[in-house]
N, C-alpha and C positions, 0 to 999 in steps of 0.2 A: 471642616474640610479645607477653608480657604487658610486656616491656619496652619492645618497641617501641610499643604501647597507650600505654604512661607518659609515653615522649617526647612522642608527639603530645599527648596531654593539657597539656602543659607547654606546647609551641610555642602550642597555642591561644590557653592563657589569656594568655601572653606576647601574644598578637596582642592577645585581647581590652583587654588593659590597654593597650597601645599607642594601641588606638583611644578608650579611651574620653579619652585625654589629649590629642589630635591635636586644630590649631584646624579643619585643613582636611579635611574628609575625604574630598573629591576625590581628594585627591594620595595615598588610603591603600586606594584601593576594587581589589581585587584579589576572586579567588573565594575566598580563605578570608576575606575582609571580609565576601563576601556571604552565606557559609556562617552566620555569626555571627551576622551582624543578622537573617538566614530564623529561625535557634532565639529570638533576644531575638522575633520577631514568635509564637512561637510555630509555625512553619511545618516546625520540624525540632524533633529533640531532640538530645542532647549526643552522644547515641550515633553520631546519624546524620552530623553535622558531623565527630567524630570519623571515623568511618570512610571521610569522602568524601576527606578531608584525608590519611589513611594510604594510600589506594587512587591519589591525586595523588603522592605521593611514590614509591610503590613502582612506579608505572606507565612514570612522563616517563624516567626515563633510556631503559628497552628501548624506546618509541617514536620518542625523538628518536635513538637510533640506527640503528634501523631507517629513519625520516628521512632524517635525515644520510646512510646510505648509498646511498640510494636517488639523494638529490638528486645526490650523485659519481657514479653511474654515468651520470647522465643529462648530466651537464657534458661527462663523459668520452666518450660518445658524438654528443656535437655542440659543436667545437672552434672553431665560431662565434660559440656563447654563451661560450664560454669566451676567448676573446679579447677578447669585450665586456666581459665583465666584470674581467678584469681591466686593462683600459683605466679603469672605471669607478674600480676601486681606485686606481689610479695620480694620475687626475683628483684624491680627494678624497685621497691621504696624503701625494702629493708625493713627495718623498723622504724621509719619513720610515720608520721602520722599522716593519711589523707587529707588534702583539702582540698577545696571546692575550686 
């Protein structure tokens, strides 16, 4: 745990430095962008940014699987959508090969 603390501590400041170098910051505005700019406003503290940013990381994969599988059962039970859609793949790869 107090390693994994560490890391995120790292990835942070790696983001904060990132931003503070960027012309655009349009193109850099994600939620640990905003995490950042809320504590530089005072609206958070390093802890809280920290934590929201550990609880994002340890969270997204078991959600997006659970996701993910939900949306396969739902394809798999209506082979309609799934026909469309893989028309739609076809339309936009052509013959080229899928990849990951």
């Amino acid at each position: 745990s107090k390693d994994l603390k560490g890391a995120m501590e790292i990835l942070i400041e790696q983001k904060r430095q990132k931003l503070s170098t960027v012309e655009k910051l349009d193109e850099h505005m994600d939620f640990a962008s905003q995490l950042i700019f809320a504590q530089n406003r005072g609206d958070l503290t390093a802890e809280n940014v920290n934590q929201c940013v550990l609880e994002m990381m340890i969270a997204a994969p078991d959600t997006l699987s659970v996701t993910l599988f939900f949306m396969l059962i739902l394809i798999a039970e209506h082979p309609t959508v799934e026909e469309e859609m893989m028309r739609e793949i076809e339309t936009v790869m052509g013959k080229q090969d899928l990849q990951s």
